[in-house]
N, C-alpha and C positions, 0 to 999 in steps of 0.2 A: 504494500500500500504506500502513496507515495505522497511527499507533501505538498502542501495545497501551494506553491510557489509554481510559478510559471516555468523558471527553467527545470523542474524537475515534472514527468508525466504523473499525471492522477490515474488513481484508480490501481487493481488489479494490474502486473502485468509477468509475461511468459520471461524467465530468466534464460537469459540467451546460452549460459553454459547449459542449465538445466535440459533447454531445448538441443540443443546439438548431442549430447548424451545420447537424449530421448531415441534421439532419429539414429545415431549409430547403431543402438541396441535394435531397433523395430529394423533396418535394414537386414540385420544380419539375421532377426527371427524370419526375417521375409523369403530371404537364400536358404535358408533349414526349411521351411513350409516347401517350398518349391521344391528342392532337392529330395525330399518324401515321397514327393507323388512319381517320383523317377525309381523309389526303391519300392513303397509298397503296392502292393496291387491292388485296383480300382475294384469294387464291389459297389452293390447298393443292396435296400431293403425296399422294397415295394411299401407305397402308402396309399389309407385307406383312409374314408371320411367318416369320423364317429361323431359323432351329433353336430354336424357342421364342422370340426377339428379335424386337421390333418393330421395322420399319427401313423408310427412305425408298425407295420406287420412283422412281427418278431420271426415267424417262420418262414419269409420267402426272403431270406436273403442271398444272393448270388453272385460272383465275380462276373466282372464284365470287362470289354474290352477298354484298353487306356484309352480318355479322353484326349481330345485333340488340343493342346495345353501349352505352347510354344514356351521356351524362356522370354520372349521380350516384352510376353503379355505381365510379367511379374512385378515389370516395371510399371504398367501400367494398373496393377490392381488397387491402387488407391485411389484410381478415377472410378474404374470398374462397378466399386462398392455404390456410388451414388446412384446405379442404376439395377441395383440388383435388388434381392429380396428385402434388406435392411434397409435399403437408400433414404425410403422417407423417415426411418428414426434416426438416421445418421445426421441428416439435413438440419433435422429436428431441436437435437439435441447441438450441434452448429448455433443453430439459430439463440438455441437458449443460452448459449456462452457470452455470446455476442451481447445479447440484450444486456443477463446480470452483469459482464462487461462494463458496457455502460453506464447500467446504474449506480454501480461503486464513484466509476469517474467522479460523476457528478455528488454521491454524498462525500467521496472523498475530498474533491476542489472547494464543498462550501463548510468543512470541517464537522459536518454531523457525526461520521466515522469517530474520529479524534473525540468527540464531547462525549459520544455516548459511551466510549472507553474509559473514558476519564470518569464518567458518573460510576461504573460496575468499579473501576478500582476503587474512588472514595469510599463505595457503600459498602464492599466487601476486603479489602487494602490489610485489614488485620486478622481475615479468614479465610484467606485466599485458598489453604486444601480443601476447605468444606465448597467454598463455591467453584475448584477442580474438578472436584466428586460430582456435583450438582448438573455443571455443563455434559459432564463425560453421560451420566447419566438420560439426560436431556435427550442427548444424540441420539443414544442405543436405543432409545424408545422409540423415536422417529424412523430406525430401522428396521426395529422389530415388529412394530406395530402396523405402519405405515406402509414399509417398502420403501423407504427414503433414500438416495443413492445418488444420483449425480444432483439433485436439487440441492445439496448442502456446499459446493462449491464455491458458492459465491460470499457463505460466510466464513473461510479458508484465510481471508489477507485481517479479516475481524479480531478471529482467535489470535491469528501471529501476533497483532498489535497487541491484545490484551495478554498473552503469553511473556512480550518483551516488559509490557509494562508492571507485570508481576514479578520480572527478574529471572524469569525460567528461559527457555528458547526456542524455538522455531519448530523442532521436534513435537515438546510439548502442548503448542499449536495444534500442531497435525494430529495427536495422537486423544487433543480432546472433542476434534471435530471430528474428523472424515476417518479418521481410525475408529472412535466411538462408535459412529454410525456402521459402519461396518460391522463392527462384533454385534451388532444389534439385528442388522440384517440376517447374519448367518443363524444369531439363535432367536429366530423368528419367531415369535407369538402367532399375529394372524397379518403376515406378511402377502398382500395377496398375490402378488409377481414368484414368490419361491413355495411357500406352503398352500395358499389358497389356489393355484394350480396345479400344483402335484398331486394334491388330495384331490381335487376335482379328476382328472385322471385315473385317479387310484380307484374312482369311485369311493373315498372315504367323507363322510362326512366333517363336511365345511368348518376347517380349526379345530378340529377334534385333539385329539390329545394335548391341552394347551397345558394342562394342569403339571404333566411331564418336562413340556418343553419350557413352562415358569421356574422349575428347577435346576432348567439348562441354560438358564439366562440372568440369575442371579446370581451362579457360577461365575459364567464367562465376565460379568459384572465386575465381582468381585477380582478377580486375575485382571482386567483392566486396569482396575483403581488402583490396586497394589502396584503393577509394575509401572503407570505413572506416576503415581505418589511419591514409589519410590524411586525414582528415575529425576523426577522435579527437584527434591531433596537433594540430592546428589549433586546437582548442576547449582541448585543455588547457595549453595557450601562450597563448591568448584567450579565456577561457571567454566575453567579449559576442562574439566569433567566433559564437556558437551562434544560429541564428535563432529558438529557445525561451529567451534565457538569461533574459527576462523571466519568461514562466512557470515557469521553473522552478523560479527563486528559494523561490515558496512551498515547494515542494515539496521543496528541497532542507534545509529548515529541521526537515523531521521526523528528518534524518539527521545535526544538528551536534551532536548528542548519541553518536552513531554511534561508541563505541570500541572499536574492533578487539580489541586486547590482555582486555579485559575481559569483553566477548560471546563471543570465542571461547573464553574458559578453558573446562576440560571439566569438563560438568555428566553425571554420571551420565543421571539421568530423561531430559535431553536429547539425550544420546546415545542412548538407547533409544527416544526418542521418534520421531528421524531415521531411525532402522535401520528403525523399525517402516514408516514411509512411503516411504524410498528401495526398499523390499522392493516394496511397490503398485505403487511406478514400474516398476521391474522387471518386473514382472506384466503392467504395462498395455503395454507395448516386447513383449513375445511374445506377446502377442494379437495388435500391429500385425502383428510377421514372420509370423506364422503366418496372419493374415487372408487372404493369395492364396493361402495352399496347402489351406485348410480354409475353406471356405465357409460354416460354421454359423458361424463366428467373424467372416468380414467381414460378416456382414450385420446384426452386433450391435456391432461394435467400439467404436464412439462411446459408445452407452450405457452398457458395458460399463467403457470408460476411464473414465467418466463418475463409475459407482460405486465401483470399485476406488477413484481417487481423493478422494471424499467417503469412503469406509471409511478410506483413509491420514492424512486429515487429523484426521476427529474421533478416530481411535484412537491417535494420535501427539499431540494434544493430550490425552487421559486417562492419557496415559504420561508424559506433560511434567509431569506432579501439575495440571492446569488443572481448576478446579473443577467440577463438571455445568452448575448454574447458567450462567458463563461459557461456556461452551462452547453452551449453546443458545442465547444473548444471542448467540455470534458466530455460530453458523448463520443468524440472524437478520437481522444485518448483511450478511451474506454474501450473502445473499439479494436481501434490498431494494436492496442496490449495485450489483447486475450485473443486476436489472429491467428498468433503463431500457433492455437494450440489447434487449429483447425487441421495443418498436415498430421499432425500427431495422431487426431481422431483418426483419421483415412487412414493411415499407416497402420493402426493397429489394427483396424477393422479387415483390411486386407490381408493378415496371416490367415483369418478362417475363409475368405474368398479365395485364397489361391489353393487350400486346403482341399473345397467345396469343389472348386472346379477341376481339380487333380483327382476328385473320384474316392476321396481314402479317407473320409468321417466315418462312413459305414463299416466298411474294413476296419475298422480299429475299433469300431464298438463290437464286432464280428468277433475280432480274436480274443477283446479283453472277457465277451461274453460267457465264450466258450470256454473259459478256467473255470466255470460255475456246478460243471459234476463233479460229485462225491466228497465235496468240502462239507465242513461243519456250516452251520448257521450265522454264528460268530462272523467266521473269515468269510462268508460271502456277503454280510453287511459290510465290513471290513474292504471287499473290493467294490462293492459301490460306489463305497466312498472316495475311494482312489480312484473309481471313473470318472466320476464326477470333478475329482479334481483335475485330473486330465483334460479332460471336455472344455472343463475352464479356460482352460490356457486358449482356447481358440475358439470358444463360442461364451460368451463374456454374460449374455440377456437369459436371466434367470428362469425367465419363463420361455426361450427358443430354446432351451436345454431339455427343457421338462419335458415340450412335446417330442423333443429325439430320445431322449433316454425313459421315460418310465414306462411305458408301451414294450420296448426290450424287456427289462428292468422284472418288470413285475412277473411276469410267470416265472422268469427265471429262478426267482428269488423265492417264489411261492413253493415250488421243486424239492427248494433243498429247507423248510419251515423257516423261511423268513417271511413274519407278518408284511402287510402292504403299506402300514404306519412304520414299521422301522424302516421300509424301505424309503419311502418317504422322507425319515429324517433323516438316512443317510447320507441322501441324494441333497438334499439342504446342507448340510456340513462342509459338503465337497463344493458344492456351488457358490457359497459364500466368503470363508473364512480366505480364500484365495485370491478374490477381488483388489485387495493392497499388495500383495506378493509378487503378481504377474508383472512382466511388464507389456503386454498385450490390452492391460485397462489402461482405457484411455482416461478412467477418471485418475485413476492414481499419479498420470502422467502430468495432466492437467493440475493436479493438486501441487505436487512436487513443480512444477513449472513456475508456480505463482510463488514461493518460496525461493530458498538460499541452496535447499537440501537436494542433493543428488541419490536418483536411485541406487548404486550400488551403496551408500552410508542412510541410506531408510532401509534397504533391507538386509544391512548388517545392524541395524539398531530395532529392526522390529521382530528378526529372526528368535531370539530367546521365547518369547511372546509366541511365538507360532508354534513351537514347540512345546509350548504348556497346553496351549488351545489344541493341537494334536494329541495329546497324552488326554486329555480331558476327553476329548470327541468320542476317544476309543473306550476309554470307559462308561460313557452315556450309553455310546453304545452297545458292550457290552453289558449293562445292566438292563438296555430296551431288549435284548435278545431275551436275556435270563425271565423278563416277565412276561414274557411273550407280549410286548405293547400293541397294543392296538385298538379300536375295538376288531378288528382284523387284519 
């Protein structure tokens, strides 16, 4: 986030090393996707239409002849993707970067950002773990409950600023938003994008087993809180403790001007300015709740938040007294800042295009399937969930997973007594907890973009954390086996 001075740009914007990173790592996934469809052999699964729903016929799957796949189209599969099955979510979710883009600009140029920062440290400044907990909290709910997942991005440069200005760092930003959010996702209550389609699928009744999965999420809760808490501690007892406290340096220099007592006094226009956009926020939270119960609404939601947000920010800065002039200088900014993350998006979207059209998604749901006879119950929840995490890596939309893999999934699983619920939360597990890991997520890239933090030092610093979350998983899991979960 950047200060409201003219030689310096407003708003949100893509870190140019973070960016060039980005794009070396997604090249070289792009050359491994491609160089796959050259080693495995192309198959498919015939699909069939279950109540309007496309979905896998588990038993007709058969090798087929290689697709006609040149190298030079690899090059091209990040145009590809805008005209292919995903195109209009890709465009979509484009579009919505742009916008909350913008919006920062502008509350960031007329200083609402910086005030309403400065009000949370005042009011909280001598509690600051309790209101840690609270944030990280906040998040997870939004995951859980909601399905919340790329709409939290735009409050990503928010945390940083109130992260620096509690003296912790950039990590801990990260780790109380979009990492929150994420563990909240994967241990889904009534998630409708990962559980309220799987179960629908499953034919299980609509969030059924929540009472299990409240126990899987007050866990994962819990291992949160702790390894931030204690990870904060650490850094603000040693801030070179931080494995960014180099970068961050720059970055903390836009905030040693940063006076609490003084940004927070109450400014009339300011205050009305804030009402006017924590109002949008409002707006855009009961679109979310209300997106699984009303169908016109989730299948606009993102754009939706998208606007509402771009109306809160520029109408919150003409209430701030922010000039017109100004305000379009920050749309401006706003704009051209958060661009760069638009190749990002294409690139990573295009490992599972070039995948798709090389013929070998099926093929590999084929081979992983067929380890499923004469295993225990256990180990074949167990390989769910490492398909699913596979899967990940190149089909990223919780709910495009669901209709490829549970359709296989479920008889197989059925076979060897695996309930259709533990199947269920396998498939969840693996689908989730992986979303900050990859670097195929285009959110994770975007997040890390808007920041100091470089993917391989996020996932050398979030790696401990994943491997508690995997020790954990295996145990939920095996105790959903041991009670046979379900109601089937």
């Amino acid at each position: 986030m950047g200060e409201t001075t003219q030689s310096q740009q407003a708003g949100a914007h893509i870190n140019l090393k973070s960016f060039i990173q980005s794009v070396v790592i997604l090249l070289v996934l792009m050359l491994v996707a491609g160089t796959l469809t050259y080693i495995i052999p192309a198959g498919e699964y015939a699909r069939v239409n279950v109540d309007g729903r496309e979905v896998v016929d588990p038993a007709t799957f058969r090798y087929i002849e290689r697709p006609d796949y040149p190298l030079w189209r690899w090059a091209t599969a990040p145009i590809e993707v805008l005209w292919g099955t995903e195109g209009i979510t890709i465009i979509v979710i484009i579009l919505f970067l742009l916008m909350v883009g913008a919006a920062f600009a502008v509350l960031d140029k007329s200083g609402i950002l910086k005030y309403a920062v400065a009000r949370i440290v005042q009011r909280f400044g001598e509690q600051k773990y309790r209101l840690l907990l609270i944030i990280s909290f906040f998040f997870m709910v939004l995951g859980a409950f909601f399905g919340v997942f790329e709409e939290i991005v735009p409050m990503i440069p928010v945390m940083i600023a109130l992260s620096y200005s509690l003296g912790w760092d950039s990590l801990v930003g990260l780790g109380m938003s979009v990492l929150a959010t994420n563990m909240g996702f994967s241990a889904a209550l009534t998630n409708p994008f990962s559980i309220g389609v799987a179960q629908e699928l499953a034919g299980l009744p609509l969030f059924s087993g929540a009472g299990f999965r409240l126990i899987i999420f007050i866990t994962m809760y819990a291992l949160l809180a702790f390894y931030l808490t204690r990870y904060a501690k650490t850094v603000e007892r040693d801030p070179r403790a931080s494995p960014v406290f180099e970068e961050d340096r720059l970055k903390r220099l836009e905030y040693e001007s940063f006076e609490v007592d003084v940004l927070a006094t109450g400014k009339p226009h300011v205050n009305r300015a804030l009402g006017w956009f924590l109002a949008c926020l409002l707006l855009i939270l009961l679109a979310l709740i209300g997106g699984p119960f009303v169908p016109a609404i989730s299948q606009f939601a993102l754009p939706l938040a998208g606007l509402l947000f771009l109306t809160g920010g520029i109408g919150a800065g003409l209430l701030a007294g922010t000039a017109g002039s100004t305000v379009r200088q920050a749309l401006k900014e706003g704009v051209t800042g958060i661009a760069p993350g638009i190749p990002l998006i294409l690139m990573a979207a295009s490992v599972k295009h070039i995948v798709a059209q090389g013929g070998i998604i099926d093929t590999l749901l084929y081979i992983a399937s067929s380890t499923f006879s004469g295993i225990t119950p256990f180990l074949a929840a167990v390989i769910i969930y490492g398909l699913a995490l596979l899967i990940e890596f190149f089909i990223s939309s919780a709910s495009a997973k669901a209709f490829l893999l549970i359709p296989i999934l479920l008889p197989l699983a059925e076979l060897v007594g695996v309930t259709r619920q533990v199947t269920v939360l396998a498939y969840c597990f693996g689908d989730g907890f992986s979303n900050l890991a990859y670097p195929t997520s285009a959110v994770l890239l975007i997040s890390l973009g808007l920041t100091v933090v470089s993917y391989p030092k996020w996932l050398k610093w979030t790696l401990k954390l994943w491997g508690w979350v995997i020790l954990a998983s295996l145990v939920f899991l095996g105790v959903a086996v041991a009670i046979n979960f379900g109601p089937f």
